[in-house]
ZADO-1210 file (C-alpha; in nm, 4 decimals, padded with zeros to 6 digits):
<atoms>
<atom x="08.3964" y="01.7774" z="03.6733" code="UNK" pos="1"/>
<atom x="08.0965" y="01.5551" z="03.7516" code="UNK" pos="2"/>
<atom x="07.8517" y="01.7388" z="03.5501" code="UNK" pos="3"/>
<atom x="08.0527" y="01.7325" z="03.2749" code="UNK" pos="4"/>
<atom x="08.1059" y="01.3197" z="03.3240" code="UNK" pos="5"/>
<atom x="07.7540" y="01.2829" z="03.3832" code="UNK" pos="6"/>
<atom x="07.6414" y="01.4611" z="03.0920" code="UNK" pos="7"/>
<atom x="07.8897" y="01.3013" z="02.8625" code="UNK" pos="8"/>
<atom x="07.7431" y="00.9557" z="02.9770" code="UNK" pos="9"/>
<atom x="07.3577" y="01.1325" z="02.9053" code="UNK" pos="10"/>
<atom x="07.5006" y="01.1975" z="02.5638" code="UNK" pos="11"/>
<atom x="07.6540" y="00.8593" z="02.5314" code="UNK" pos="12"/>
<atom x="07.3829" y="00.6266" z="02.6745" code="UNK" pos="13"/>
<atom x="07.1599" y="00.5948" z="02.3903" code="UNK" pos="14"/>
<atom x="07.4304" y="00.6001" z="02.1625" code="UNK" pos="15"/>
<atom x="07.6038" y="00.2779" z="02.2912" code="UNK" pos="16"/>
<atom x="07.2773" y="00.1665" z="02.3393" code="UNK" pos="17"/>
<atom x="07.2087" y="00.1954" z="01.9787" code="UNK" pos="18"/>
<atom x="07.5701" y="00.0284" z="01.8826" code="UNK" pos="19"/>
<atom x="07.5020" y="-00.2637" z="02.0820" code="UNK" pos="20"/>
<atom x="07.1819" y="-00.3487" z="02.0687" code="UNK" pos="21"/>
<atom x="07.2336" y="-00.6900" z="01.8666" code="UNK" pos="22"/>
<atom x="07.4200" y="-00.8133" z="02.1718" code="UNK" pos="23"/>
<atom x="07.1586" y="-00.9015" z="02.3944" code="UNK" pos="24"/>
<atom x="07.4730" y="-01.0180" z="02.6488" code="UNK" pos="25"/>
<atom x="07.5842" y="-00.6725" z="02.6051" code="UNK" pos="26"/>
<atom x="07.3061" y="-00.5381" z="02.7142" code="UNK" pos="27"/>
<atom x="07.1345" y="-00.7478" z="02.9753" code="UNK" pos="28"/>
<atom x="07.5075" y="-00.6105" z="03.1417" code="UNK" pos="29"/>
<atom x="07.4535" y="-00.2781" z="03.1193" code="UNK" pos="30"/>
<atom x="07.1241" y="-00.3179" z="03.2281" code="UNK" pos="31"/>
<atom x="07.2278" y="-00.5179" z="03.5411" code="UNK" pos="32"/>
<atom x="07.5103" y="-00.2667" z="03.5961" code="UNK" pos="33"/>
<atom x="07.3028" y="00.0366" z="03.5622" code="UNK" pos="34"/>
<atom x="07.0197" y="-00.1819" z="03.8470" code="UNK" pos="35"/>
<atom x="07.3275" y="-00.1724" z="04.0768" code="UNK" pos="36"/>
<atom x="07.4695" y="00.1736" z="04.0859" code="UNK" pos="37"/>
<atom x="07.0993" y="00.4036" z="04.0833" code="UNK" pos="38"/>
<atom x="07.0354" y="00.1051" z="04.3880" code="UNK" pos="39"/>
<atom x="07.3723" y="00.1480" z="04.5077" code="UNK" pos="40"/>
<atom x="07.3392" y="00.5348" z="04.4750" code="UNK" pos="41"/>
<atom x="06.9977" y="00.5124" z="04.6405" code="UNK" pos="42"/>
<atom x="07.0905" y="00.3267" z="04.9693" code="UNK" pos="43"/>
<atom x="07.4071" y="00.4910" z="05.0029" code="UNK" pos="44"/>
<atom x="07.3428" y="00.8451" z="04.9702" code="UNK" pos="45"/>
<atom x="06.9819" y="00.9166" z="04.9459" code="UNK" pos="46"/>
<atom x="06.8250" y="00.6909" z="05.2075" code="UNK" pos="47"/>
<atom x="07.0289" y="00.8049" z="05.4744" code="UNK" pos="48"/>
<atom x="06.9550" y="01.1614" z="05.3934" code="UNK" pos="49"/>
<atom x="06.6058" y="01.0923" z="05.3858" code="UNK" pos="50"/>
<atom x="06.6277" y="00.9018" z="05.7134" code="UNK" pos="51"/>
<atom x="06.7748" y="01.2136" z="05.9165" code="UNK" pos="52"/>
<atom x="06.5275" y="01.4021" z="05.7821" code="UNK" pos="53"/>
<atom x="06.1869" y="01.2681" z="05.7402" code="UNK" pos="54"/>
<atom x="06.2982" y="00.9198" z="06.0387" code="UNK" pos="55"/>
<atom x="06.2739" y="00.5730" z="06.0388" code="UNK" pos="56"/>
<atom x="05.8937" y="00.5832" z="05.7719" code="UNK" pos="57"/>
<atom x="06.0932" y="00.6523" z="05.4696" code="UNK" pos="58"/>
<atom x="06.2563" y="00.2913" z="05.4941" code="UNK" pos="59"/>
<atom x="05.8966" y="00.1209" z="05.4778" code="UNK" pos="60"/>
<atom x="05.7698" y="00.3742" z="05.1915" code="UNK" pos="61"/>
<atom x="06.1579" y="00.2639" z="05.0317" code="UNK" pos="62"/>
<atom x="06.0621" y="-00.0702" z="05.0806" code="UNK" pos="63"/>
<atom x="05.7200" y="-00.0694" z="04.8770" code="UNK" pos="64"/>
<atom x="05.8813" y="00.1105" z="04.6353" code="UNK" pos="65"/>
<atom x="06.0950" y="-00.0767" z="04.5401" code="UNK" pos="66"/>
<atom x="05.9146" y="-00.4578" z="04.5851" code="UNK" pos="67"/>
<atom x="05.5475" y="-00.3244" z="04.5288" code="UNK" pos="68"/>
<atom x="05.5278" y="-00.3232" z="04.1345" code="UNK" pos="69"/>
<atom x="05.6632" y="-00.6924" z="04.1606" code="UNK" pos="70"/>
<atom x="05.4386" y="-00.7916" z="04.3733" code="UNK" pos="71"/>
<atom x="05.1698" y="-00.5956" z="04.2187" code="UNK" pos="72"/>
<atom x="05.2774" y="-00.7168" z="03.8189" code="UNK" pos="73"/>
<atom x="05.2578" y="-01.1076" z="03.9723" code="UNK" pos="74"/>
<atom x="04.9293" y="-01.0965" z="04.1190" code="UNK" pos="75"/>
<atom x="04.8026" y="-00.9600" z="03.7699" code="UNK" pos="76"/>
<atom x="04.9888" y="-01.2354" z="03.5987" code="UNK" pos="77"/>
<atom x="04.8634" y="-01.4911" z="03.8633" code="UNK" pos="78"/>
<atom x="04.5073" y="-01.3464" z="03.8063" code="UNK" pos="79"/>
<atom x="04.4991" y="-01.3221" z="03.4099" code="UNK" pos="80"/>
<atom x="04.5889" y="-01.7038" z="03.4544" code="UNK" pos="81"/>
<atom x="04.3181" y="-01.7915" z="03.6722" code="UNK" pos="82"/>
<atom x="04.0815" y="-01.6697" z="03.4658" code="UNK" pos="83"/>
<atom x="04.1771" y="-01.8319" z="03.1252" code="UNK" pos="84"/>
<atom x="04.3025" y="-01.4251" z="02.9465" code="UNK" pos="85"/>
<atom x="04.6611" y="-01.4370" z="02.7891" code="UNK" pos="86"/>
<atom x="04.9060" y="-01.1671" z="02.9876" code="UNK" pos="87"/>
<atom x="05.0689" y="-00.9541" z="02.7861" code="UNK" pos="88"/>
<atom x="05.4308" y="-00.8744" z="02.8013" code="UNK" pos="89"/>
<atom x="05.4989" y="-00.4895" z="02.7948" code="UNK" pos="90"/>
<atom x="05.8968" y="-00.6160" z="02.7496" code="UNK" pos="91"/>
<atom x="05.8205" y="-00.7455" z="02.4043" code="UNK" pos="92"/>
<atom x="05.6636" y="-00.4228" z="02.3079" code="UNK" pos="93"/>
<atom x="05.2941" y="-00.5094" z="02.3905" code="UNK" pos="94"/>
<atom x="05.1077" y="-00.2864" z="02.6009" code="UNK" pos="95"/>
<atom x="04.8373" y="-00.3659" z="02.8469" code="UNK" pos="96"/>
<atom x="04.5565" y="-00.0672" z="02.8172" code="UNK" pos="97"/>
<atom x="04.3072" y="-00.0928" z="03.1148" code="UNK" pos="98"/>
<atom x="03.9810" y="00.0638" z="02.9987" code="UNK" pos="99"/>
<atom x="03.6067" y="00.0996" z="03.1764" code="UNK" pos="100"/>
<atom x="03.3137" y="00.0885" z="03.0230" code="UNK" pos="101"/>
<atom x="03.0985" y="00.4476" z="03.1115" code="UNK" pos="102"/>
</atoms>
C-alpha cells in the first residue's frame, strides 16, 4: 500500500507542481513541507539506523551534510563581495560555471 501511495505522489509531484506554479505562497509551502518530512524522515528513521550500525561518526558526517553547503555557498558569497565580482543566483536560473585555465 505504500508503494502504491508513494508512487502516486511521484506521479503527482510535478503535476501539482506545474498547476501551481503562479502561486509562489503555494509553493514556498510545499517546499517548506517537503524540507520537513525527508528531515523528519531522516532523523527519525535513518539516523538511528545508521547510528547502530556504523556508531556515534555518522552524526558529525550528518551534521556537515546537512550545514556544510551553507556554510560553504556564504563564504563564496562573502568572497565574490570582497573582491568587487557580482554572485550569481543559481535560484533565478543563473548558473555559476567554475573553469581553469590549462
Amino acid at each position: 500500500m505504500s508503494l502504491l501511495l508513494s508512487l502516486l505522489f511521484l506521479v503527482a509531484a510535478p503535476l501539482l507542481y506545474r498547476a501551481f506554479r503562479r502561486h509562489a505562497v503555494l509553493i514556498a509551502g510545499l517546499d517548506g513541507f517537503l524540507f520537513i518530512a525527508i528531515c523528519g524522515l531522516v532523523v527519525v528513521d535513518v539516523l538511528p539506523g545508521l547510528v547502530v550500525t556504523a556508531g556515534w561518526w555518522v552524526i558529525l558526517f550528518a551534521l556537515v551534510g546537512f550545514f556544510g553547503p551553507t556554510v560553504i555557498n556564504r563564504g563564496e558569497l562573502s568572497l565574490r563581495r570582497s573582491i568587487g565580482t557580482q554572485s550569481r543566483d543559481p535560484a533565478r536560473g543563473d548558473w555559476i560555471v567554475f573553469t581553469r585555465d590549462r
